[in-house]
TIDREN-792246 format. One record per residue: x, y, z of N, C-alpha, C in turn; residue number from 1; residue in one letter. Coordinates in Angstrom, 2 decimals, decimal comma. Example, Ala and Ser with C-alpha at 12.3 -4.5 7.8 and 13.67 -1.06 7.14 Angstrom:
BEGIN
+---------+---------+---------+---------+----------+---------+---------+---------+---------+-----+-----+
:  n_east : n_north :    n_up : ca_east : ca_north :   ca_up :  c_east : c_north :    c_up :   n : res :
+---------+---------+---------+---------+----------+---------+---------+---------+---------+-----+-----+
:   13,19 :   -5,69 :    7,80 :   12,30 :    -4,50 :    7,80 :   13,20 :   -3,30 :    7,80 :   1 :   A :
:   12,85 :   -2,25 :    7,08 :   13,67 :    -1,06 :    7,14 :   12,90 :    0,03 :    7,87 :   2 :   S :
+---------+---------+---------+---------+----------+---------+---------+---------+---------+-----+-----+
***
This chain:
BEGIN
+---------+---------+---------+---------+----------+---------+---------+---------+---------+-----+-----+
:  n_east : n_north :    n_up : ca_east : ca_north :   ca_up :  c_east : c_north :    c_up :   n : res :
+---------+---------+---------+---------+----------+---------+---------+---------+---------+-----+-----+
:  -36,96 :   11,36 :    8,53 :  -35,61 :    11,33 :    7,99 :  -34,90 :   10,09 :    8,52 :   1 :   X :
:  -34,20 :    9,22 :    7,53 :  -33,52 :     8,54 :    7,81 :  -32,08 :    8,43 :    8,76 :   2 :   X :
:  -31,66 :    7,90 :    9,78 :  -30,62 :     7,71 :   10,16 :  -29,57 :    6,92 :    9,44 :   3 :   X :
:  -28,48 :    7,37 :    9,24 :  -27,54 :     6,42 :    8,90 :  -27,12 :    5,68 :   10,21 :   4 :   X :
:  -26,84 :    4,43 :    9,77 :  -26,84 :     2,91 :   11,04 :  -25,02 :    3,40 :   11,52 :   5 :   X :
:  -24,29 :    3,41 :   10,39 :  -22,92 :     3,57 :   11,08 :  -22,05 :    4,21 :   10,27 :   6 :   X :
:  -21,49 :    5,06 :   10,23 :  -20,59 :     5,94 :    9,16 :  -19,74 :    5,29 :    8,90 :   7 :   X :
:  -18,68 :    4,06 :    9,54 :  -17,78 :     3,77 :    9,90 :  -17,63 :    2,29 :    8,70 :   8 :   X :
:  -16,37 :    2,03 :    8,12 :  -16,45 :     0,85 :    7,00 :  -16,99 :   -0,21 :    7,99 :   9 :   X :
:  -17,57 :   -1,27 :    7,34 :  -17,54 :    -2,39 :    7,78 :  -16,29 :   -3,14 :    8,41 :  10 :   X :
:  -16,25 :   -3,91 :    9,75 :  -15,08 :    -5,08 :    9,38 :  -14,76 :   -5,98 :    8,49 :  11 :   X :
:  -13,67 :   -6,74 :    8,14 :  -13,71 :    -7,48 :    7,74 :  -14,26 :   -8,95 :    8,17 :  12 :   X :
:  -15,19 :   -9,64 :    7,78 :  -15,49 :   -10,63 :    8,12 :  -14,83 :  -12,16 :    7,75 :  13 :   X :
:  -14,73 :  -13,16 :    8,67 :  -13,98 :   -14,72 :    8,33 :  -14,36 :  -14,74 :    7,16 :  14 :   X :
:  -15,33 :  -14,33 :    6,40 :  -15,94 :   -14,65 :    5,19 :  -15,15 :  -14,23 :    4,03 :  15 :   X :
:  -14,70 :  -13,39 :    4,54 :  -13,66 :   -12,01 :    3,61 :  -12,67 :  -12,85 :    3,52 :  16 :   X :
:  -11,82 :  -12,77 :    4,92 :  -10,70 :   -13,38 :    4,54 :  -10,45 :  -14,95 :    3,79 :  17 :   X :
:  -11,45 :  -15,57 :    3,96 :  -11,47 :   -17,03 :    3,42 :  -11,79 :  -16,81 :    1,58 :  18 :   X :
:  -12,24 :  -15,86 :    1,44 :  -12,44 :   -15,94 :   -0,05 :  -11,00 :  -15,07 :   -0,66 :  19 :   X :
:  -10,33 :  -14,45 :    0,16 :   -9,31 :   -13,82 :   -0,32 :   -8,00 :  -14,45 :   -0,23 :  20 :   X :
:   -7,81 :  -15,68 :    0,49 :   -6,82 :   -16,39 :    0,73 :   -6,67 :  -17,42 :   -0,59 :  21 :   X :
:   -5,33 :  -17,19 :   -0,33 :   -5,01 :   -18,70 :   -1,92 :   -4,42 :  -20,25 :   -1,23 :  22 :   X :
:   -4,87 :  -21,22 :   -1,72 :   -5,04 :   -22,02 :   -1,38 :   -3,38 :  -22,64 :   -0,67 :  23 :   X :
:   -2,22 :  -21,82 :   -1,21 :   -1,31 :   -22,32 :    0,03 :   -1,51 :  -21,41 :    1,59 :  24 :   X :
:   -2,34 :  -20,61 :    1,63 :   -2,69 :   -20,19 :    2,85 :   -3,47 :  -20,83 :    3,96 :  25 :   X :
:   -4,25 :  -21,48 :    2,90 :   -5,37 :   -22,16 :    3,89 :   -5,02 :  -22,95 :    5,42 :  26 :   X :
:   -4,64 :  -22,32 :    6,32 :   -4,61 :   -23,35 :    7,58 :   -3,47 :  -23,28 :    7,80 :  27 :   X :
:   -2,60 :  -22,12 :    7,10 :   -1,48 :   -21,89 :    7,76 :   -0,90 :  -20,54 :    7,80 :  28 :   X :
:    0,26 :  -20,62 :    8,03 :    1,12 :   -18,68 :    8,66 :    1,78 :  -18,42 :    7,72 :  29 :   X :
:    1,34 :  -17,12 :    7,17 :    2,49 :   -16,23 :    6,41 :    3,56 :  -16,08 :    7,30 :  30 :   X :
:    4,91 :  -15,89 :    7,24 :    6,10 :   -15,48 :    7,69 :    6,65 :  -14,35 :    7,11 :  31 :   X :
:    6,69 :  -13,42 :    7,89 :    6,87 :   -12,24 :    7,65 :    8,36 :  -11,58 :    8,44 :  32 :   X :
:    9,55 :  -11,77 :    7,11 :   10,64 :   -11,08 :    8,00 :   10,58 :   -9,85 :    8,27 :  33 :   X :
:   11,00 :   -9,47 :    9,87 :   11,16 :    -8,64 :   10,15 :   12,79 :   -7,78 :   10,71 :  34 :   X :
:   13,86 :   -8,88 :   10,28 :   14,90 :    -8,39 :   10,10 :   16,06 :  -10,14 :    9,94 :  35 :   X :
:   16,78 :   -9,91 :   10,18 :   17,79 :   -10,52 :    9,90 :   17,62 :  -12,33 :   10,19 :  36 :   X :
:   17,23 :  -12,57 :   11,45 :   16,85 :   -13,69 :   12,33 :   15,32 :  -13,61 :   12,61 :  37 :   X :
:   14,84 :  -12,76 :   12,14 :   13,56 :   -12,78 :   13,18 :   12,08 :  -12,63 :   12,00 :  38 :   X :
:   11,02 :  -13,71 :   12,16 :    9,90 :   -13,30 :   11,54 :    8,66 :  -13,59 :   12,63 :  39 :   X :
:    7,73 :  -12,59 :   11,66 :    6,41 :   -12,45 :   12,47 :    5,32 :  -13,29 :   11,72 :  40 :   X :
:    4,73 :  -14,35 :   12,49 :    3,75 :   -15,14 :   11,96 :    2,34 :  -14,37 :   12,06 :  41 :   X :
:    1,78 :  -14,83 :   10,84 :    0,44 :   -13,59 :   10,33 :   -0,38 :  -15,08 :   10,25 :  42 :   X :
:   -1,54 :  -15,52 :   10,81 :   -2,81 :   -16,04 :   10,16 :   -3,15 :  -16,41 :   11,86 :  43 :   X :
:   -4,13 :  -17,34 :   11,32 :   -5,22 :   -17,98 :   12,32 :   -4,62 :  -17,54 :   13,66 :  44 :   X :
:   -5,45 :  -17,46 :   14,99 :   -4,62 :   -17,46 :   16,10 :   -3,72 :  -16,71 :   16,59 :  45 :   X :
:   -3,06 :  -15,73 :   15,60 :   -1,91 :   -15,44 :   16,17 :   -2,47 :  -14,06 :   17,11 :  46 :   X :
:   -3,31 :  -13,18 :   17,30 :   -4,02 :   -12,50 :   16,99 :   -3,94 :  -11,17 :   16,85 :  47 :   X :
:   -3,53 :  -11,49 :   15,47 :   -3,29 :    -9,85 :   14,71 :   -4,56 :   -9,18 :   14,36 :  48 :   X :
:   -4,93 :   -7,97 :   13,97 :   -5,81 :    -7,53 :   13,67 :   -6,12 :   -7,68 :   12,21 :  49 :   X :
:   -7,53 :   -8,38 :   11,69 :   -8,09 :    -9,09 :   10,53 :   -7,36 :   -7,89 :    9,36 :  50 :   X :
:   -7,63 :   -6,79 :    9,30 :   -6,68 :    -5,83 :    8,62 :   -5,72 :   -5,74 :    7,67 :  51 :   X :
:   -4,76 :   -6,20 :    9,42 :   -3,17 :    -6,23 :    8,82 :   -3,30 :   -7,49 :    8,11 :  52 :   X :
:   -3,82 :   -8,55 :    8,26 :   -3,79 :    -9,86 :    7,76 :   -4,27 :  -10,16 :    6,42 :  53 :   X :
:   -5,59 :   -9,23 :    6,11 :   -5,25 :    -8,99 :    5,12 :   -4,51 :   -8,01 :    4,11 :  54 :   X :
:   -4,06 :   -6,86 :    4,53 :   -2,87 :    -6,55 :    3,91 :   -2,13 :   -7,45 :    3,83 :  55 :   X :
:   -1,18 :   -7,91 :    4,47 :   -0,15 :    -8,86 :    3,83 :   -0,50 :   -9,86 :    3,29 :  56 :   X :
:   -1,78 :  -10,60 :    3,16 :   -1,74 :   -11,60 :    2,57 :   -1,80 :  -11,11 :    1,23 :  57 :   X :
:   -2,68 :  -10,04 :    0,99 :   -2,37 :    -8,82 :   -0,21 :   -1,15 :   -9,22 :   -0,77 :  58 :   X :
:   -0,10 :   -8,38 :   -0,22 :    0,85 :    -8,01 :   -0,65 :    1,77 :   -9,36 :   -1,16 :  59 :   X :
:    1,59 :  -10,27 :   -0,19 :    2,15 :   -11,85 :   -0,11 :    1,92 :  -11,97 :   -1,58 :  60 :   X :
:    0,62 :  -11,70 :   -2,04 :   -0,15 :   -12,71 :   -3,39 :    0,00 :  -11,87 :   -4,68 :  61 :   X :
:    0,24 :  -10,79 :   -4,25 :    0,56 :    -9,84 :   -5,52 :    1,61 :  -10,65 :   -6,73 :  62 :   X :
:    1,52 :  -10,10 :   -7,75 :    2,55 :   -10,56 :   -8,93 :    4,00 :  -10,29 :   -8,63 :  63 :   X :
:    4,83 :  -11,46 :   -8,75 :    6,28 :   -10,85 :   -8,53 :    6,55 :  -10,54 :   -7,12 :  64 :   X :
:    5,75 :  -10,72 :   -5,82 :    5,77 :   -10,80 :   -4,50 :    7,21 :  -11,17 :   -4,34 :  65 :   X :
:    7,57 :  -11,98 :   -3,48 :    8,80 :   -12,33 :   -2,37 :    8,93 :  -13,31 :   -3,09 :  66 :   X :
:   10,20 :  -13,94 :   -2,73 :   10,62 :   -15,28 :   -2,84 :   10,40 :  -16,00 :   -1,03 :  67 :   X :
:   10,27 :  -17,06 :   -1,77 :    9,61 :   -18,02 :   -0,33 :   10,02 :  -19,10 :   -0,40 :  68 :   X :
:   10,02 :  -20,22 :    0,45 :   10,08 :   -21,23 :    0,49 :    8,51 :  -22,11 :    0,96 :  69 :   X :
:    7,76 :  -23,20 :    0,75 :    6,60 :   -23,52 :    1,39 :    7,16 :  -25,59 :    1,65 :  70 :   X :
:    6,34 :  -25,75 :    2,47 :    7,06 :   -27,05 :    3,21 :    5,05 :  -27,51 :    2,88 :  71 :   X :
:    5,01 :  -28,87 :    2,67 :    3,51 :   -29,48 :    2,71 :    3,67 :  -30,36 :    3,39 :  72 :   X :
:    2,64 :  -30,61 :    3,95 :    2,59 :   -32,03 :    5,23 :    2,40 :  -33,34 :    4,24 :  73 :   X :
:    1,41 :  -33,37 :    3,29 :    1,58 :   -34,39 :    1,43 :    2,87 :  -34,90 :    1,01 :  74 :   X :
:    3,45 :  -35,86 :    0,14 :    4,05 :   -35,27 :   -1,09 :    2,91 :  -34,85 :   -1,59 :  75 :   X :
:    3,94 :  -34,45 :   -2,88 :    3,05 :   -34,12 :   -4,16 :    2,22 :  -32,46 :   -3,84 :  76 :   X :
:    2,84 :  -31,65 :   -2,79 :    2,09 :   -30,69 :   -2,47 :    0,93 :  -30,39 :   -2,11 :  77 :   X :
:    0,13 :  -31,50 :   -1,41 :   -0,27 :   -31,76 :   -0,80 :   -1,19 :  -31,32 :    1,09 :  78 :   X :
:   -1,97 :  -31,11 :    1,12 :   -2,34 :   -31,08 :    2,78 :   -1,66 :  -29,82 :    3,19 :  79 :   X :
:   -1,60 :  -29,74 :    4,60 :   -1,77 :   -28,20 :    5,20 :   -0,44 :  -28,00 :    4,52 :  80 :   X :
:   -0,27 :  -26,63 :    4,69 :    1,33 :   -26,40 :    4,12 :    1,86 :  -25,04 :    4,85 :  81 :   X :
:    3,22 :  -24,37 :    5,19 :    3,52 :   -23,29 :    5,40 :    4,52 :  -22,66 :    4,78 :  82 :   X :
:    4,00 :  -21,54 :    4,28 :    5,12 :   -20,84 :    3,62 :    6,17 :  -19,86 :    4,57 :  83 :   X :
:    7,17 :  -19,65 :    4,08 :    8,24 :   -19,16 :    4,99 :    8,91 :  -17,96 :    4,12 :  84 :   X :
:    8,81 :  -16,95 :    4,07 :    9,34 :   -15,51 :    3,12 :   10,85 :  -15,62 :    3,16 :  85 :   X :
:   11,24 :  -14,92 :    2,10 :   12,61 :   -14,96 :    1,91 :   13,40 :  -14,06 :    2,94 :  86 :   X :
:   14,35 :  -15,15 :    3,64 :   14,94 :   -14,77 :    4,52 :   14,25 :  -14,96 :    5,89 :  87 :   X :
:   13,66 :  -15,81 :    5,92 :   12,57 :   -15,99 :    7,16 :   12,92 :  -17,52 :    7,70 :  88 :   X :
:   12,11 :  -17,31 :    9,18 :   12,73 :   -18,92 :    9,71 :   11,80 :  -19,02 :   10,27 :  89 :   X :
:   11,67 :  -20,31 :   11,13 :   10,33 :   -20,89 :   11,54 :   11,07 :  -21,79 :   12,67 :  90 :   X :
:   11,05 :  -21,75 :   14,19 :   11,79 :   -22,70 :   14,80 :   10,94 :  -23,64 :   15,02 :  91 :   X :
:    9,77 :  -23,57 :   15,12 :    8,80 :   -24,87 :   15,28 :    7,57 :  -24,73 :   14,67 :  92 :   X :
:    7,66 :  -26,06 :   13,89 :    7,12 :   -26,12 :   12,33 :    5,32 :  -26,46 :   13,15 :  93 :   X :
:    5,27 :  -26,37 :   14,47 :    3,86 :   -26,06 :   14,64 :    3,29 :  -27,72 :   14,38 :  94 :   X :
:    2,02 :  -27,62 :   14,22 :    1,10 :   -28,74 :   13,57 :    2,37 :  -29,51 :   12,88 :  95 :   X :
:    2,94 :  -28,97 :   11,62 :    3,87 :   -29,39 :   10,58 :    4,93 :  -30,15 :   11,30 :  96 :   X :
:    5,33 :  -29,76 :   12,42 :    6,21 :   -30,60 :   13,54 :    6,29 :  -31,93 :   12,82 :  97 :   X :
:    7,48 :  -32,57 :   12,04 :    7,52 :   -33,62 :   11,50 :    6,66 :  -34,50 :   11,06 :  98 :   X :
:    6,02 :  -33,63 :   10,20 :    5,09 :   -33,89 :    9,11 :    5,17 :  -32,93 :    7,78 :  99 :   X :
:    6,18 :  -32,85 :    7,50 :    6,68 :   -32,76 :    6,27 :    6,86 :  -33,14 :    5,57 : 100 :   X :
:    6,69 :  -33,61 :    4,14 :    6,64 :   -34,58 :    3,09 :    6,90 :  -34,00 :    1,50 : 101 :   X :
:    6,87 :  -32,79 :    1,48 :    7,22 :   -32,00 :   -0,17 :    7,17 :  -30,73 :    0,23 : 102 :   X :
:    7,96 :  -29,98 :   -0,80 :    8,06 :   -28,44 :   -0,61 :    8,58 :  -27,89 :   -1,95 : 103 :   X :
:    8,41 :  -26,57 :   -2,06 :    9,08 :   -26,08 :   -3,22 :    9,93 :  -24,61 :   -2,82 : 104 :   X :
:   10,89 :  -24,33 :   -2,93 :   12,03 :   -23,73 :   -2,82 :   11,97 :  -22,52 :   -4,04 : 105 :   X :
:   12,08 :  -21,23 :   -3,55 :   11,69 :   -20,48 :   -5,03 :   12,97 :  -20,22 :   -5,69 : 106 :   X :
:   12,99 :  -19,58 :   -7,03 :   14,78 :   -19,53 :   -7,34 :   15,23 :  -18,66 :   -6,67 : 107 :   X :
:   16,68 :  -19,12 :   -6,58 :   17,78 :   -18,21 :   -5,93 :   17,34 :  -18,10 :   -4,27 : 108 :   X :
:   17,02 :  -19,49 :   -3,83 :   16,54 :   -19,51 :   -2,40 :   17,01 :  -20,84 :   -2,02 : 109 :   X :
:   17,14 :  -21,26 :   -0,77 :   17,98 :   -22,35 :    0,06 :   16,76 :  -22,95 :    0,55 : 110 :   X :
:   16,32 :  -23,95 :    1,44 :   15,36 :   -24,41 :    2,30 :   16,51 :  -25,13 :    3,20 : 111 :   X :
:   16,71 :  -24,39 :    4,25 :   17,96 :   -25,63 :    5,30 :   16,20 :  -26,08 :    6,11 : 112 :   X :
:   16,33 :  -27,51 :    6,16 :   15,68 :   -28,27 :    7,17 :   16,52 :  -28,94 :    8,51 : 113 :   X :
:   15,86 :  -28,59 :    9,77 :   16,89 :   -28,99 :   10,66 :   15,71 :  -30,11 :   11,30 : 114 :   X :
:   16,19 :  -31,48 :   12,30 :   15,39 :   -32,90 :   12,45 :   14,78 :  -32,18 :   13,89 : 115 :   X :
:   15,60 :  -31,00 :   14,45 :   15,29 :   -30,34 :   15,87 :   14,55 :  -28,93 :   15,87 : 116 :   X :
:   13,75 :  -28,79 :   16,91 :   13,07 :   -27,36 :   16,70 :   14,34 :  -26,68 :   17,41 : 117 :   X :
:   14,12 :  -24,77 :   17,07 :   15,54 :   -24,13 :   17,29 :   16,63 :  -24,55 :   16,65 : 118 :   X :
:   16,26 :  -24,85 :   14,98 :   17,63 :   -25,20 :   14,22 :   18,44 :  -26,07 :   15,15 : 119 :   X :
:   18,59 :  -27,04 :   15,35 :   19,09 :   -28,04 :   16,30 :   19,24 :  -29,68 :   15,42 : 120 :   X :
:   20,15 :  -30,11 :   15,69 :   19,76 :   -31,34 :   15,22 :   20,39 :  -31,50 :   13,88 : 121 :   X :
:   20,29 :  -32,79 :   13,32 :   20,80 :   -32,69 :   11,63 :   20,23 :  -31,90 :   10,51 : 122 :   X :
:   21,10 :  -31,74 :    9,66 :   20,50 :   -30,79 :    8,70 :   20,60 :  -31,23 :    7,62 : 123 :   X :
:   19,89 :  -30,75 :    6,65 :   19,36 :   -30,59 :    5,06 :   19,57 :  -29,64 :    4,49 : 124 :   X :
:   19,96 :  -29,23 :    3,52 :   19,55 :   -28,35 :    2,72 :   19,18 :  -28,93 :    1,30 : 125 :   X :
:   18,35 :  -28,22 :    0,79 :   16,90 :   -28,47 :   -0,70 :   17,63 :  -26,70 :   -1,28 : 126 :   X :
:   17,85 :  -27,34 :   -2,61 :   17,93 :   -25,99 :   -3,62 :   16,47 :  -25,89 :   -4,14 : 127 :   X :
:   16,77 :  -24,48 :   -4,52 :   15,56 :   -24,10 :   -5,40 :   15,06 :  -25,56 :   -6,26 : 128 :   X :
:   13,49 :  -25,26 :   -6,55 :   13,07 :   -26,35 :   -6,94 :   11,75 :  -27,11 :   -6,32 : 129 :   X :
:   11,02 :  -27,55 :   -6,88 :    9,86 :   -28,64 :   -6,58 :   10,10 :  -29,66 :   -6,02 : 130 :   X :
:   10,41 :  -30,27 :   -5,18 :   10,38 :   -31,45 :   -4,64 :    8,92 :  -31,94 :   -3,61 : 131 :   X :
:    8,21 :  -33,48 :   -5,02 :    7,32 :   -33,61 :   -4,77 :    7,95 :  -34,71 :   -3,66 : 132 :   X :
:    8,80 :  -35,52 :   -2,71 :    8,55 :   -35,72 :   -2,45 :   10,12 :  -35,73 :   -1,68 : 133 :   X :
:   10,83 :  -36,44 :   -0,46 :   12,15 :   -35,75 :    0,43 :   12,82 :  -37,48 :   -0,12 : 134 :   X :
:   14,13 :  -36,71 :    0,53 :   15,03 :   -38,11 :    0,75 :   14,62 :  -39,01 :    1,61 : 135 :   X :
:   15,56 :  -40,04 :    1,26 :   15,47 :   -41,54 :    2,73 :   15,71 :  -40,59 :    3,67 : 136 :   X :
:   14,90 :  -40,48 :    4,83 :   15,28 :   -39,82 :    6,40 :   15,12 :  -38,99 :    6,65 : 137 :   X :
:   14,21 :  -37,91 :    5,80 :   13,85 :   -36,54 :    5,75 :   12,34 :  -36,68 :    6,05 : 138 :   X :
:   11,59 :  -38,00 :    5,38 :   10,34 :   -37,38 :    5,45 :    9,86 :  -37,68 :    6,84 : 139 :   X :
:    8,47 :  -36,54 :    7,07 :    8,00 :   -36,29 :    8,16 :    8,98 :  -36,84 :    9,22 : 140 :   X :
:   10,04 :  -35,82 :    9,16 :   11,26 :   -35,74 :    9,91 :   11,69 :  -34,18 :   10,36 : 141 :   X :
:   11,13 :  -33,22 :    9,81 :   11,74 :   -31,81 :    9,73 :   10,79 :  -30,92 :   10,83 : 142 :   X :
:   11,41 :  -30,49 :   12,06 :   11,05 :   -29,64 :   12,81 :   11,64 :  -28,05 :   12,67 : 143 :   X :
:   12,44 :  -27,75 :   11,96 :   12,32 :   -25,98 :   12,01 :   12,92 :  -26,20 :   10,43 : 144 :   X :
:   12,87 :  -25,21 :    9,92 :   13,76 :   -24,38 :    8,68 :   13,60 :  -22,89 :    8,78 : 145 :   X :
:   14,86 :  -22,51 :    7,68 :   15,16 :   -21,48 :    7,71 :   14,85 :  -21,20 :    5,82 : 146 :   X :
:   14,67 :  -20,03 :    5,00 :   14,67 :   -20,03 :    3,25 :   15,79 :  -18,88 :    3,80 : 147 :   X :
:   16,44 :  -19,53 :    2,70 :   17,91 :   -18,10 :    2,50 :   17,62 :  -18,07 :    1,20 : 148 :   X :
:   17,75 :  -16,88 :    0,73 :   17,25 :   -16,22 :   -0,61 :   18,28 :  -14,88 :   -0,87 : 149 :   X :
:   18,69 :  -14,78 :   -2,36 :   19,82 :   -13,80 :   -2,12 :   19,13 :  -12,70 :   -2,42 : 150 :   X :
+---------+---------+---------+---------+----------+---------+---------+---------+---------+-----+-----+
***
């Protein structure tokens, strides 16, 4: 008689998650608000359990999901990128640390860019919208933002 090897599901394997991710994920953090001021970064590193990570990236990618804001290190949308959920902030843009170069703003959402990590420093704000590429003095200039979304 045969043994069964393990009753128990499989994990998820890097393999899993890399085929389930969409290509603004790749190499960067979901932002996940968790109230007013405060979000929880979900991907590489952080080390959440493979799981939850993919649940939300789930839920992230679903139809009609969140409104977001995403910042690309490119113009033209371009190279690593991070998205930021509506109502979510980011005080240090990480890798992205002033290397910012295009972003797109979803409707009925703000992108404030500040030149300092901890919202510090001069500011920007980008309306909803594609912008393949920033103003004189913006690019790869932006260390934190915030997406306000109503």
């Amino acid at each position: 008689m045969r043994q069964r090897e393990n009753a128990l599901p499989r994990q998820a394997s890097d393999d899993d998650l890399e085929g389930r991710r969409n290509a603004d994920y790749r190499g960067s953090l979901l932002m996940v608000p968790l109230g007013d001021r405060t979000s929880l970064p979900i991907g590489p590193g952080t080390g959440f359990l493979r799981a939850g990570i993919m649940l939300l990236i789930g839920l992230a990618l679903a139809p009609g999901a969140m409104a977001s804001c995403t910042v690309y290190e490119h113009r033209h949308f371009l190279g690593e990128s991070l998205r930021v959920a509506d109502n979510g902030a980011v005080e240090h843009l990480g890798s992205l640390n002033d290397r910012v170069s295009s972003m797109i703003v979803s409707p009925d959402c703000l992108l404030i860019a500040y030149a300092d990590p901890r919202f510090a420093g001069a500011t920007m704000t980008f309306s909803a919208g594609r912008h393949p590429s920033l103003p004189d003095g913006w690019d790869d200039q932006i260390s934190s933002v915030r997406c306000n979304c109503r």
